[in-house]
C-alpha positions as CSV (number, residue, x, y, z in Angstrom):
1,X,151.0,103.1,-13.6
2,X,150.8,101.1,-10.6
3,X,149.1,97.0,-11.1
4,X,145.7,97.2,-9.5
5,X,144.5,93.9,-7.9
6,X,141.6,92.9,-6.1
7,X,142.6,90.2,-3.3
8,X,139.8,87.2,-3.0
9,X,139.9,85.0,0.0
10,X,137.2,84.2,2.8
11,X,140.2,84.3,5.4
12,X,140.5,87.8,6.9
13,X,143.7,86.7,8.0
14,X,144.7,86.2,4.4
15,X,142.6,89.1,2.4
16,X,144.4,91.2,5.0
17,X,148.6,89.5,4.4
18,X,148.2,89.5,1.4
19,X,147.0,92.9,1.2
20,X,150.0,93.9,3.0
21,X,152.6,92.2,0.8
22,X,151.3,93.5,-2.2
23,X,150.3,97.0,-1.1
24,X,154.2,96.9,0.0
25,X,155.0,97.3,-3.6
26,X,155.3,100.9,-4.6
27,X,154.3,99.8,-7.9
28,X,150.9,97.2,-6.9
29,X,147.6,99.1,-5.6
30,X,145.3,96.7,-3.9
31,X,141.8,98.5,-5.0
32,X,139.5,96.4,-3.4
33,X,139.0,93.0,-1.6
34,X,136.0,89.9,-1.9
35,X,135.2,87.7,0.4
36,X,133.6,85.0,-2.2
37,X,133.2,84.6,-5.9
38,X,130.0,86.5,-6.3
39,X,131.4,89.5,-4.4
40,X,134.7,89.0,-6.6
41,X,132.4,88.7,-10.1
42,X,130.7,92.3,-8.8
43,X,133.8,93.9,-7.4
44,X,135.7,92.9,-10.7
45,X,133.4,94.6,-12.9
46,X,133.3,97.8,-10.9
47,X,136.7,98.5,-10.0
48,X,138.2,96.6,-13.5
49,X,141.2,95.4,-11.6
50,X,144.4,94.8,-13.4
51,X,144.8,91.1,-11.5
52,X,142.6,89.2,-9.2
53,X,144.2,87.1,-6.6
54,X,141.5,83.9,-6.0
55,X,141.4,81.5,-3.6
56,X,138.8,78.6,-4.1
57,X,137.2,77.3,-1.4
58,X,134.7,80.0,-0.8
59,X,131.1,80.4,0.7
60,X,128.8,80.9,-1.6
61,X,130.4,80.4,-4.5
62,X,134.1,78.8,-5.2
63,X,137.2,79.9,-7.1
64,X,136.6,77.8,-9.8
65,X,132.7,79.3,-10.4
66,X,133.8,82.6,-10.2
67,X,136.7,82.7,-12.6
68,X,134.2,81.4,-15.3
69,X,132.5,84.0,-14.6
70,X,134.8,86.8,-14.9
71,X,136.0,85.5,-17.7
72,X,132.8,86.0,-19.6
73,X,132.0,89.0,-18.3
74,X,135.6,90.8,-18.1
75,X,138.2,88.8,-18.8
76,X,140.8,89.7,-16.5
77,X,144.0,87.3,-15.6
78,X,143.6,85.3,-12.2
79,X,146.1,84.4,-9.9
80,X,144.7,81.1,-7.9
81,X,145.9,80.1,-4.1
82,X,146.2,76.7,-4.0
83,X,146.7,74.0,-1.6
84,X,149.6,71.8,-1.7
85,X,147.7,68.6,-2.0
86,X,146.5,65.9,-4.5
87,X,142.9,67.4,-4.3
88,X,144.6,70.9,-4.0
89,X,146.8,70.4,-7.6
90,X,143.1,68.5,-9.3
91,X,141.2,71.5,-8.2
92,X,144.3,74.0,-9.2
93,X,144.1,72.5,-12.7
94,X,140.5,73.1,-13.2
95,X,141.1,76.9,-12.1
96,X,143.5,77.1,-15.3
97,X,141.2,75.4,-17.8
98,X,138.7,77.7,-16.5
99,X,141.0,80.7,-17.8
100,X,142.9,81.7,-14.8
101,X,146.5,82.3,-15.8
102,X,148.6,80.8,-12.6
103,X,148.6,79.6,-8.9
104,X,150.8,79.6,-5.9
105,X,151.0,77.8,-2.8
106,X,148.9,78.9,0.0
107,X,151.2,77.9,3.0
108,X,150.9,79.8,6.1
109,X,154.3,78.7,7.2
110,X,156.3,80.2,4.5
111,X,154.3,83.2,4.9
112,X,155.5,83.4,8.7
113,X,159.0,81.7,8.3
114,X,160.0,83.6,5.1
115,X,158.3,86.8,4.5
116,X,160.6,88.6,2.0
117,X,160.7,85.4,0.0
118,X,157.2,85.4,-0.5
119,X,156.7,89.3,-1.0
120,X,159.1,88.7,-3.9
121,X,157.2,85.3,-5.5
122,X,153.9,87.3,-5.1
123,X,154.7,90.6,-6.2
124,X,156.8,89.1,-9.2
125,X,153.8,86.7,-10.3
126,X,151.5,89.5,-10.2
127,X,153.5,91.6,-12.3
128,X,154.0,89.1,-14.8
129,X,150.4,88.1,-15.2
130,X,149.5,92.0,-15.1
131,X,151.5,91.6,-18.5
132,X,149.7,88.4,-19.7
133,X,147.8,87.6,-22.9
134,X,144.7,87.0,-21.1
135,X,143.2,90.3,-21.2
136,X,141.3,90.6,-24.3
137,X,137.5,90.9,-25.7
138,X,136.4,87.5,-26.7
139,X,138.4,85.3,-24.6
140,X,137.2,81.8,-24.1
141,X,138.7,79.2,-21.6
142,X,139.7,75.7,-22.5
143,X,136.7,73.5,-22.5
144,X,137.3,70.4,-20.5
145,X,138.0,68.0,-21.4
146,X,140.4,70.1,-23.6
147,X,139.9,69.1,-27.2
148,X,138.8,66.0,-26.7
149,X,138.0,63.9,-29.7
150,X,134.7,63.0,-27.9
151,X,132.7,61.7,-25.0
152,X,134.5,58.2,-24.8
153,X,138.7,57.8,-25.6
154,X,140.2,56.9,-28.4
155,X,141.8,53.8,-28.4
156,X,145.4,53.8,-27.7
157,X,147.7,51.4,-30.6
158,X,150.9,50.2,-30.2
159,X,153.0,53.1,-32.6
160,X,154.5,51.6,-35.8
161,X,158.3,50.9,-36.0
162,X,160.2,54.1,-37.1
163,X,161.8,54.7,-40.2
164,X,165.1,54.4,-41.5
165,X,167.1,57.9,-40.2
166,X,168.6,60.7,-42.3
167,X,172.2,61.0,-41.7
168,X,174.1,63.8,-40.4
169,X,172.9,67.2,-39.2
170,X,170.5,69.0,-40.3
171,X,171.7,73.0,-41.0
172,X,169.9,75.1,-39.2
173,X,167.6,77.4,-41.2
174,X,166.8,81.5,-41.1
175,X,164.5,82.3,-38.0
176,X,161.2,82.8,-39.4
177,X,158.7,85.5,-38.9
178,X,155.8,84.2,-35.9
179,X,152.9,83.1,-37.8
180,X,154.8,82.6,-41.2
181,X,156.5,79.1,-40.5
182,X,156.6,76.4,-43.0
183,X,155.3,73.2,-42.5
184,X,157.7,71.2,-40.6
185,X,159.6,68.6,-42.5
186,X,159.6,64.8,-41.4
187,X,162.1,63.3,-39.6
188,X,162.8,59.9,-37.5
189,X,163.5,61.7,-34.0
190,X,164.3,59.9,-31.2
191,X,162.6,62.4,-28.8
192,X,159.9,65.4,-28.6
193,X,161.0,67.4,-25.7
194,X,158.4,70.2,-24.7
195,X,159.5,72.8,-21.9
196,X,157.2,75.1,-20.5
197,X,156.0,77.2,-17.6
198,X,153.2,79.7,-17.2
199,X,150.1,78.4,-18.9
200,X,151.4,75.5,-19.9
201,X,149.3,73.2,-18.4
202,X,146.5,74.3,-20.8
203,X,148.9,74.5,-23.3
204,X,150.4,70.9,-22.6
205,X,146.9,69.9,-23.0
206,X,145.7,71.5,-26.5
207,X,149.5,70.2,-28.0
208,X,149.4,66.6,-26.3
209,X,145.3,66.3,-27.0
210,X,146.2,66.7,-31.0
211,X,148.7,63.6,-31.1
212,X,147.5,60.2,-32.6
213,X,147.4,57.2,-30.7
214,X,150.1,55.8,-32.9
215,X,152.4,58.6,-32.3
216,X,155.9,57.3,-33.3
217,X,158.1,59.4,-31.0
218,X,158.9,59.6,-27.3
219,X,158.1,62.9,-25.6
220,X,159.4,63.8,-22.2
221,X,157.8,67.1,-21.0
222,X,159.2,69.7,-18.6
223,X,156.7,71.8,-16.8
224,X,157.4,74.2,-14.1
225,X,155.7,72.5,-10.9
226,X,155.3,72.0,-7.6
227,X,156.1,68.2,-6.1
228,X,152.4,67.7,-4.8
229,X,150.9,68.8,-8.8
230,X,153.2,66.8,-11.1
231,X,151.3,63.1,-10.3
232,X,147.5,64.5,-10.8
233,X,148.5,66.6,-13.6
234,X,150.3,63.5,-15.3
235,X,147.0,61.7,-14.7
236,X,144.9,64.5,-16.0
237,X,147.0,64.3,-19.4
238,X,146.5,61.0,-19.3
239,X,142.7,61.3,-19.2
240,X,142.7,63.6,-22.2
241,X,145.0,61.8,-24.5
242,X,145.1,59.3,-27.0
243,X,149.2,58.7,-25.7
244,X,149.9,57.8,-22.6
245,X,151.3,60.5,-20.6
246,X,152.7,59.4,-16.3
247,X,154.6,61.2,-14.0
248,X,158.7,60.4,-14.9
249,X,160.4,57.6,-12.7
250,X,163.6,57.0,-12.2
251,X,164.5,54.2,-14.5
252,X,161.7,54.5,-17.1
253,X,162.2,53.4,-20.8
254,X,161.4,56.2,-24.0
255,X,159.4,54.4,-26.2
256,X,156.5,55.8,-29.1
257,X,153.6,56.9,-27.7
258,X,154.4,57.8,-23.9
259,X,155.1,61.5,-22.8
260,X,156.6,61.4,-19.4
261,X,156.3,64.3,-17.4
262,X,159.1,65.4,-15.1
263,X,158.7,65.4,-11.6
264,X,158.4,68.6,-9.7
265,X,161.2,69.6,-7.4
266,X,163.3,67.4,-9.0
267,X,165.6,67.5,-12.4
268,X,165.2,65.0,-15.5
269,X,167.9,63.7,-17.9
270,X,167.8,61.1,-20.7
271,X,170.9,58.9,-21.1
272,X,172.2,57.8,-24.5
273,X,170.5,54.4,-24.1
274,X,166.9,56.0,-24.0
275,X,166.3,55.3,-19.8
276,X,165.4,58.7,-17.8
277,X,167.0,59.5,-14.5
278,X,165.7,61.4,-12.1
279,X,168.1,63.5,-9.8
280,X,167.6,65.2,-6.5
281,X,166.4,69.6,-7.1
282,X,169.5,71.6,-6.8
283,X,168.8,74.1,-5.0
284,X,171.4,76.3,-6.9
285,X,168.4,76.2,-9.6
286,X,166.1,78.8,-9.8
287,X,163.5,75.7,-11.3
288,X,163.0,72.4,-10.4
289,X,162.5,71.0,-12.6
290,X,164.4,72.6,-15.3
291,X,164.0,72.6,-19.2
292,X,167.5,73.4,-19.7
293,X,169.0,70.6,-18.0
294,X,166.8,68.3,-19.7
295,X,167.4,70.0,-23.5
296,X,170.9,69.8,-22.6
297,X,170.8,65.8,-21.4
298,X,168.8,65.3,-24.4
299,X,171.5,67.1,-27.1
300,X,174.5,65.2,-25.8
301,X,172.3,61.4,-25.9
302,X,171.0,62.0,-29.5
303,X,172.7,64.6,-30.9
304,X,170.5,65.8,-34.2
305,X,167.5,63.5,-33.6
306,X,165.4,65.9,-31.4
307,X,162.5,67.9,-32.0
308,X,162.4,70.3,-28.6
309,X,159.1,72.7,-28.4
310,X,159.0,76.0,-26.5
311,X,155.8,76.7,-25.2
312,X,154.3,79.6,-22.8
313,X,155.9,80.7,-19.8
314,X,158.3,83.3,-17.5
315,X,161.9,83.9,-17.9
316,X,164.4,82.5,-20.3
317,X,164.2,78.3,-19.2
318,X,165.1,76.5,-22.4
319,X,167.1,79.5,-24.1
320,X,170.3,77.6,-23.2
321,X,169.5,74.2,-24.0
322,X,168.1,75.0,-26.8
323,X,171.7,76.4,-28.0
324,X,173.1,73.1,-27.2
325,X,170.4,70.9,-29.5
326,X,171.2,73.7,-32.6
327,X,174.7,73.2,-32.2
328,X,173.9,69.1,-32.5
329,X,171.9,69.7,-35.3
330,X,168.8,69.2,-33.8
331,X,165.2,71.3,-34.1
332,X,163.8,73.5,-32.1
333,X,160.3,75.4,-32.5
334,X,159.1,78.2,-30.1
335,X,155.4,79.2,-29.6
336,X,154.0,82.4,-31.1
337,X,153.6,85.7,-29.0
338,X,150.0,85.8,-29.9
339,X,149.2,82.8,-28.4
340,X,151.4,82.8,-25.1
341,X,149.8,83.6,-21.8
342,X,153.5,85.2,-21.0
343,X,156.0,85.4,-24.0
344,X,158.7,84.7,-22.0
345,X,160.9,81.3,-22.6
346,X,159.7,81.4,-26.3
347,X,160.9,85.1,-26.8
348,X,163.9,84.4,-25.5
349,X,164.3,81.3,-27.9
350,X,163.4,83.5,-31.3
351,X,165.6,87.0,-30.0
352,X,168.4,84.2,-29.6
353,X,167.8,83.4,-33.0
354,X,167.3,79.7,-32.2
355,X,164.1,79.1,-33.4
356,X,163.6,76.8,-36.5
357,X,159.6,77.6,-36.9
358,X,157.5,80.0,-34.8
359,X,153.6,78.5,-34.7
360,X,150.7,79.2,-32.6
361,X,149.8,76.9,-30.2
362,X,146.1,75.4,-31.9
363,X,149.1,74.6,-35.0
364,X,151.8,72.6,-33.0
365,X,150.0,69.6,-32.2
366,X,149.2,68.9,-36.0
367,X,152.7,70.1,-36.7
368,X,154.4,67.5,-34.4
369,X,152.0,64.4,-35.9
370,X,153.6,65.8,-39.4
371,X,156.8,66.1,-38.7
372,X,157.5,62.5,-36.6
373,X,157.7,59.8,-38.9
């Protein structure tokens, strides 16, 4: 059966491309289009679309208002348009915690300079949110803050000195069933390294927002971004949690307690000393930045001393990184299905039998704070 969407924007010019693009697709039926959020809240509970497209800026009532909404009423997964600015990622960000399940670029260049490129993006996103986990009765978005411990932050320590390591590898243990993971053992790891894509900014948040100030390990996370969201989303993080989380530099030092987020449209690797380097995207790279360029930078700097973290998202990103921290003798843990938006890059981690524990995402948090000592 063919996706229906129903295509929200207060440009005609817009309603009616992107109309075209998707209609294109012998597989997408556009059923209906809105012209603002309360046209979209009533249009998506008559015609139950499969996927709303959603821009925000709207007369009389924005994106952000009306995928609330909708997700109380009939939660349905949202597709946001998005400008690529500062104010455009801040406002982008508060579309996901209010449940919509991902974004693109609104550019009216790329539209006109590269049509078939963005037929394929669009048409490929809305199939894979069609898929999402986000369709179900009883649905809630992420509060914001997301799991905040309360109205004012927790004070941020300096993290205790680490422990004396366990020599040599660790084997590698029998995949486990999703939901039936043991509680992680403790280990002095040099690095957390968390990849992710679709929904994981939400999910970023409900892992990072769990850690103690005092957190003894670095963490460098790898989130597939645009350029123009990686700052405010750093900043964001950095709101919620009692770490410190920035946006990667070259040049920056690991140390406890910081989670530094790699920069969009650009690739990060960790050198053996502990300094991250930042490299120009390659465009022979499907993402920028990558999670298996990281894992793999990470694996050959600290061999078995690494705890990486497969969260949420499209494709098979991580998958062969991954390979290269099991064959160091280092940990790896991929999120459960039940709790992806898109069971993607973990799925491809537990079918390649490279999983070490399978936990859902409200568990990894807690996990991580166990397992770093």
């Amino acid at each position: 059966m063919a996706v229906k969407v129903l295509v929200v924007d207060d440009s005609g010019f817009f309603r009616r491309r992107v109309s075209e693009i998707l209609s294109a697709d012998p597989n997408i039926q556009v059923v209906g289009t809105a012209t603002n959020g309360r046209e979209a809240i009533d249009q998506a509970l008559a015609l139950k679309p499969d996927v709303i497209t959603m821009d925000y800026e709207m007369p009389m009532m924005d994106g952000i208002t009306a995928v609330r909404n909708i997700m109380q009423r009939c939660p349905t997964p949202v597709l946001m348009f998005s400008s690529l600015t500062h104010e455009g990622a801040r406002v982008t960000l508060d579309a996901l915690d209010a449940g919509a399940v991902d974004f693109l670029p609104k550019n009216f260049e790329d539209i006109s300079r590269n049509p078939e490129k963005v037929k394929a993006l669009l048409c490929e996103k809305v199939h894979s949110i069609a898929r999402s986990n986000r369709r179900y009765s009883g649905y809630s978005p992420t509060p914001s803050p997301v799991a905040a411990p309360s109205s004012t932050p927790a004070p941020r320590a300096s993290a205790p000195a680490a422990a004396p390591r366990s020599p040599g590898a660790v084997p590698a243990p029998a995949v486990p069933a999703a939901g039936n993971s043991p509680a992680p053992k403790r280990k002095a790891y040099k690095l957390v390294a968390i990849g992710t894509s679709t929904g994981g900014p939400v999910a970023l948040q409900r892992v990072l927002t769990q850690l103690p100030a005092g957190f003894a390990t670095p963490i460098v996370l790898i989130q597939h971004m645009p350029a123009a969201f990686t700052k405010a989303f750093a900043e964001r993080l950095d709101k919620l949690c009692r770490i410190s989380v920035k946006e990667a530099e070259d040049g920056d030092v690991l140390r406890p307690g910081l989670a530094l987020l790699a920069p969009g449209g650009k690739q990060m690797m960790i050198d053996p000393r502990g300094a991250v380097r930042i490299l120009p995207g390659d465009e022979r790279l499907n993402y920028k930045p990558c999670v298996d360029i990281t894992f793999g930078s990470a694996a050959k700097s600290f061999n078995d001393k690494v705890l990486a973290v497969v969260l949420t998202g499209m494709g098979a990103d991580g998958r062969e990184g991954a390979r290269l921290l099991k064959q160091g003798g280092s940990q790896v843990w991929a999120q459960d299905e039940a709790s992806c938006v898109i069971y993607g890059m973990p799925m491809a981690i537990v079918k390649a039998n490279l999983a070490d524990a399978v936990y859902g995402l409200d568990d990894i948090g807690r996990h991580l704070a166990e397992a770093c000592v």
